[in-house]
C-alpha positions as CSV (number, residue, x, y, z in Angstrom):
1,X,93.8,116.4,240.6
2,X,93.3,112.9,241.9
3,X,90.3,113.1,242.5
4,X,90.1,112.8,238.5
5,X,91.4,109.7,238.5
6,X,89.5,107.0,236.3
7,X,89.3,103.0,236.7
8,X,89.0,101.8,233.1
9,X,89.5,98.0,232.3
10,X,91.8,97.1,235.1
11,X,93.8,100.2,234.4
12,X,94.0,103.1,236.5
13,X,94.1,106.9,234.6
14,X,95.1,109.6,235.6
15,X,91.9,111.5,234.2
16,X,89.2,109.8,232.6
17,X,90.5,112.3,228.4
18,X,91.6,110.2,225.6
19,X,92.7,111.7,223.0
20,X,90.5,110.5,220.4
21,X,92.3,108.3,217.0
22,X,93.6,110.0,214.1
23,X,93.4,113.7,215.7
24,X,96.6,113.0,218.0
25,X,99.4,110.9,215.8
26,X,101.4,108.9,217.6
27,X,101.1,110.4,220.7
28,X,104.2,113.3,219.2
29,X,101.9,116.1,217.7
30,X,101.3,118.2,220.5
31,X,104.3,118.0,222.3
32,X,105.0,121.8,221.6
33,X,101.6,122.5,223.0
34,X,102.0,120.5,226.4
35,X,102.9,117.1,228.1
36,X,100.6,114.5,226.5
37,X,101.2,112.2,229.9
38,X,98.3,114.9,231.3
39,X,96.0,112.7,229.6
40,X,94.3,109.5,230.9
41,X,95.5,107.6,228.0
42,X,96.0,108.6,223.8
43,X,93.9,106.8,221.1
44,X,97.2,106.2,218.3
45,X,96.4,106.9,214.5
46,X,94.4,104.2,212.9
47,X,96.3,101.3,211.7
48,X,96.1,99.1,208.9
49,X,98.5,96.1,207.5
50,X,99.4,98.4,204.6
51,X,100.7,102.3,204.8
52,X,98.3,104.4,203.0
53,X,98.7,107.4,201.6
54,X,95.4,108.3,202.5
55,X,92.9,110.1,199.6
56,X,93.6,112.8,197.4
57,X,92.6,116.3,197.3
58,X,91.3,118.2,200.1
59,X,91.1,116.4,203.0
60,X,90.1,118.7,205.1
61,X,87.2,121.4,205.4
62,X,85.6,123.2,208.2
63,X,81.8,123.3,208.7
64,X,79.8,125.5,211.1
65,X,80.3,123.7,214.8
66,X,82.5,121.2,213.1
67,X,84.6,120.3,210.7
68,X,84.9,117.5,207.9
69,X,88.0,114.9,207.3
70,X,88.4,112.5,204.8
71,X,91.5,111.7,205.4
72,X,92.0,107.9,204.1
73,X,93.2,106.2,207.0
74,X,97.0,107.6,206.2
75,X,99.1,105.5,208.5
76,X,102.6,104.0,207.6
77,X,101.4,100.4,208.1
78,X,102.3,97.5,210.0
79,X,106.3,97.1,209.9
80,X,106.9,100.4,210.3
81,X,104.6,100.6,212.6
82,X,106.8,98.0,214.8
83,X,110.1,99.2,213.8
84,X,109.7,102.8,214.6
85,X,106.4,103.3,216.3
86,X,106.2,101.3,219.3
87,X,110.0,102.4,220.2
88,X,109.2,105.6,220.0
89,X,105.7,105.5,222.4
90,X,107.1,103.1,225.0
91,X,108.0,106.0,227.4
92,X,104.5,107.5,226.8
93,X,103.6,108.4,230.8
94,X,99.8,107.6,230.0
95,X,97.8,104.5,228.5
96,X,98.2,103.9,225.0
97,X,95.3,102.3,222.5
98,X,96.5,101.0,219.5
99,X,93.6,101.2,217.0
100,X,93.5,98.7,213.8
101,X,91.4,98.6,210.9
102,X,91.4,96.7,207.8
103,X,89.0,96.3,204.7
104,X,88.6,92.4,205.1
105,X,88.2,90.4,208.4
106,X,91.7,88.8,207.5
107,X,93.2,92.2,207.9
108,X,91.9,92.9,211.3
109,X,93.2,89.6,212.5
110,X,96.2,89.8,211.2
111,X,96.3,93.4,213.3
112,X,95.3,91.6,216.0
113,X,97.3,88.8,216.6
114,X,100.5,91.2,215.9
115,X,99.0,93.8,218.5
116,X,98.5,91.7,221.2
117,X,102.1,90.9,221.4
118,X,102.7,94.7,222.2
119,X,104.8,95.1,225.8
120,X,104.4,99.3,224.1
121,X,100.6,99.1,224.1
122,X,97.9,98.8,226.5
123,X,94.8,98.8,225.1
124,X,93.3,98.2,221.4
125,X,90.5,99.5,219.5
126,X,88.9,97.8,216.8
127,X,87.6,99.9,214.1
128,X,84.4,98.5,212.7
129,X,83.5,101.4,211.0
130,X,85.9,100.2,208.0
131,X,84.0,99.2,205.2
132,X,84.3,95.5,204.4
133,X,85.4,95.0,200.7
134,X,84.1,91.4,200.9
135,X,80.8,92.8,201.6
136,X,80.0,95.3,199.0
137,X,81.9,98.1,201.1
138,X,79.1,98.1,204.2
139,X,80.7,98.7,206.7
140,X,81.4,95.9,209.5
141,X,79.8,98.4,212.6
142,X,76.9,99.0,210.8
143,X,74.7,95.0,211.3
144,X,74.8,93.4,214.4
145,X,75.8,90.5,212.9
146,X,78.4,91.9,210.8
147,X,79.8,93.5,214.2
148,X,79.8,90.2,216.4
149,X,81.4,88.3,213.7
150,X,84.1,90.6,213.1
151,X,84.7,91.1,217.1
152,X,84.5,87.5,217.8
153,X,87.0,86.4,215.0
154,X,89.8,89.2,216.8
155,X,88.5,88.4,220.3
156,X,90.0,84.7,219.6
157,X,93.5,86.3,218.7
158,X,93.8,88.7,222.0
159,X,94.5,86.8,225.1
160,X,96.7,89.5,226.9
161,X,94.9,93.1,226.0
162,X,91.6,94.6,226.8
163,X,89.5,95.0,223.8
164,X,87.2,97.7,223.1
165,X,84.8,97.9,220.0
166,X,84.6,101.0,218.0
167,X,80.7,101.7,217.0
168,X,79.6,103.1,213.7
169,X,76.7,105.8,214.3
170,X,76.0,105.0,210.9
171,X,74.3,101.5,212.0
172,X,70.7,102.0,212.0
173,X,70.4,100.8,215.5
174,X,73.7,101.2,217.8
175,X,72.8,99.7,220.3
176,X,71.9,96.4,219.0
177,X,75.3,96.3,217.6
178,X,76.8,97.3,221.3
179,X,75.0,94.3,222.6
180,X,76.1,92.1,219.8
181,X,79.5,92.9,220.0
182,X,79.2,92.6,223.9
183,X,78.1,89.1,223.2
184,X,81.2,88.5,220.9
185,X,83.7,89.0,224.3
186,X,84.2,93.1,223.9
187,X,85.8,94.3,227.2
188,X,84.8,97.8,226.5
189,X,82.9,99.9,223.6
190,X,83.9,103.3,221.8
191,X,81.3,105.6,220.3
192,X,80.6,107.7,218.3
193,X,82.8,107.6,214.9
194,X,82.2,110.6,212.6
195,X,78.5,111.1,210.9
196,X,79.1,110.9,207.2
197,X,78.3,114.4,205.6
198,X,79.7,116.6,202.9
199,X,80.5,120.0,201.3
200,X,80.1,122.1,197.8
201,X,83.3,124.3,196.7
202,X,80.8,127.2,195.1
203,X,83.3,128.9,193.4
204,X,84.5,125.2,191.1
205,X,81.3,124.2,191.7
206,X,81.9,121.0,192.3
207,X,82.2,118.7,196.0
208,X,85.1,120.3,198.1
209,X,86.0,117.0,199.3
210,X,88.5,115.3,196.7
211,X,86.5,112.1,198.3
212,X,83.5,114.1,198.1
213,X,82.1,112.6,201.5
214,X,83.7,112.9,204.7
215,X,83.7,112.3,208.7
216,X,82.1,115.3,210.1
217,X,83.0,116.3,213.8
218,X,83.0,119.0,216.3
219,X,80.7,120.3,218.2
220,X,77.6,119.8,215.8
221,X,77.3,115.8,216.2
222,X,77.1,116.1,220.3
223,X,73.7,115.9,220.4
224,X,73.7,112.8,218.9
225,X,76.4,111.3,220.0
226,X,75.0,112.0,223.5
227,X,71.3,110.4,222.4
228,X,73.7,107.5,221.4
229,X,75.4,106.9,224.0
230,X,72.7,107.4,226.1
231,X,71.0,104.5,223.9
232,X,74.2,102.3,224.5
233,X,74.1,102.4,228.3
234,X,70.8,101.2,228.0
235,X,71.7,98.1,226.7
236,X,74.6,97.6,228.6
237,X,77.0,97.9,231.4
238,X,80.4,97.5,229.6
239,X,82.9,100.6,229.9
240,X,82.5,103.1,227.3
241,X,84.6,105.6,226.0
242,X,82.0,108.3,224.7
243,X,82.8,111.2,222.7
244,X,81.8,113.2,219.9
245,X,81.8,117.4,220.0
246,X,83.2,117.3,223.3
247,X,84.8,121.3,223.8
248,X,84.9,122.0,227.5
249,X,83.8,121.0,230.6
250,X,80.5,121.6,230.4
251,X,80.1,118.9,227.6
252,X,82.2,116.6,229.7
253,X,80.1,116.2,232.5
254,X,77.1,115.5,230.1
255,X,78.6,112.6,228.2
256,X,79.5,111.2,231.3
257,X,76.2,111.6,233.5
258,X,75.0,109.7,230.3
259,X,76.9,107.1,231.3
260,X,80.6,107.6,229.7
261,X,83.3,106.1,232.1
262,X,86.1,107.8,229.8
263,X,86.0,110.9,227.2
264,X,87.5,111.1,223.8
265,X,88.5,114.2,222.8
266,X,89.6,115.3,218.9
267,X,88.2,118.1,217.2
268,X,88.5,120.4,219.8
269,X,92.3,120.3,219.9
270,X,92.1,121.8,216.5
271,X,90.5,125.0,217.6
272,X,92.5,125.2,220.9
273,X,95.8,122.6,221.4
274,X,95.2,123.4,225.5
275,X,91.7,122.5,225.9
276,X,92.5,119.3,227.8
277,X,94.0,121.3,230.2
278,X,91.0,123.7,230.8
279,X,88.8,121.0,230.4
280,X,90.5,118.7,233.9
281,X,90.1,122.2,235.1
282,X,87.0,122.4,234.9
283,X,86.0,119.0,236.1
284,X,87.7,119.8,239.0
285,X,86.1,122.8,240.0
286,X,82.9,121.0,239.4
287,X,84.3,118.9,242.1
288,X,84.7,121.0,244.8
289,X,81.4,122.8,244.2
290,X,79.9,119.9,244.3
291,X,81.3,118.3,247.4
292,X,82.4,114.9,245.2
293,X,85.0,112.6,246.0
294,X,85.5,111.3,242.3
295,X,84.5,111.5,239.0
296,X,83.0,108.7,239.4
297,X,80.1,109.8,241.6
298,X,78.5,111.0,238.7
299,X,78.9,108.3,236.2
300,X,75.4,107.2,234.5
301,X,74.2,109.2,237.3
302,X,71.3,111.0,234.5
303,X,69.8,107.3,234.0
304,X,68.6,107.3,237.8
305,X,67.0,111.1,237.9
């Protein structure tokens, strides 16, 4: 399949998947299921100074075409992050994206200048769909200005690693936020985070949720997270790394005719743990059929039609 191969941020993948954060781990979950060094690169659990033990109740719940997570962020934190993390990934045969969040911008640089230290990882992500404490819990994606002054305050801590910005689709306009954060020294942008929805448990009639919102996913949020990444491009010509209700092939090629460069994949490992596979398939076949050298042929390709 090399003719899946995928240029992103100076780094060549094998396949233009990610395996989206916090539906992965560490890069160890699916080893039963198959090689994760078939992807183009894994998106690690999200990251935050402290380990969280992530909110109580249930955390999970399944929606039509989707599902809903309110997980809390559960990560061990930062030193054991370091102490056991990083040894374990550093034979990882793919690109690895260490993604950070924090409730305050001293958290996220903290994160960062630690991170960019990291022979282990490639790549990181910066979460701005945290909610900022300091701010009466808005979160940091969702203003422009918010955004750039987050991104600009970590941009000064990473000299060595590529940087890419992680959208809210909660911001009323996303694509003013992708331009201010572009302005604010992003190398690359990720969209979309989960839409914020909910569920009723009608037998304890009462929210199902123990957080009573959470990050809904799947299938039912492609449509717009393909209007907003087709907003994004737009506005800008950085690398993106789209997703949101990506399930096979089909899908695929949309978000990246859209202008994708790279995919992100979660929820649909859930329902089937070897849908990457069938999914490179399928990009290949659409390949051949169409007589294309690369994936890349076809990148954006929607915007000039």
């Amino acid at each position: 399949m090399s003719r899946l191969k995928t240029n992103f941020l100076n780094h060549s993948l094998k396949n233009p998947l990610v395996a989206a954060s916090g539906t992965f781990g560490f890069g160890e979950n699916y080893n039963q299921f198959f090689d994760p060094s078939i992807l183009g690169g894994i998106s690690l659990k999200g990251l935050t100074p402290e380990a969280r033990f992530g909110n109580e109740g249930t955390r999970l719940a399944e929606t039509p075409s989707g599902m809903l997570n309110s997980i809390g962020l559960q990560n061990p934190g930062l030193e054991y992050f370091e102490s056991h993390i990083l040894p374990s990934i550093k034979n990882l045969d793919t690109i690895r994206i260490a993604n950070i969040n924090g409730k305050t911008i001293e958290d996220y640089e903290l994160l960062a200048s630690r991170a960019d230290s990291w022979d282990e990882i490639d790549m990181i992500e910066l979460n701005i769909s945290c909610p900022n404490v300091k701010e009466g819990g808005m979160a940091f994606g969702t203003l422009p200005e918010m955004a750039k002054t987050v991104t600009q305050k970590v941009r000064a801590l990473i000299k060595h690693k590529a940087l890419i910005v992680k959208l809210s689709p909660n911001a009323m306009d996303i694509a003013a936020v992708a331009v201010a954060v572009e302005e604010a020294g992003a190398d690359a942008l990720s969209l979309i985070n989960t839409l914020l929805g909910m569920a009723i448990d009608i037998k304890q009639k009462k929210p199902l949720l123990g957080n009573v919102f959470g990050g809904l996913s799947g299938p039912a949020v492609k449509p717009i997270a393909l209007r907003m990444l087709w907003q994004v491009r737009q506005r800008t010509s950085l690398p993106i790394l789209a997703g949101g209700g990506i399930s096979n092939a089909t899908d695929a090629l949309e978000f990246l005719m859209a202008g994708a460069n790279t995919l992100s994949l979660g929820t649909a490992f859930f329902g089937d743990p070897l849908v990457a596979q069938k999914i490179l398939e399928g990009l290949e076949t659409y390949l051949q059929e169409e007589n294309l050298s690369s994936l890349e042929d076809i990148v954006g390709i929607a915007h000039q039609n």
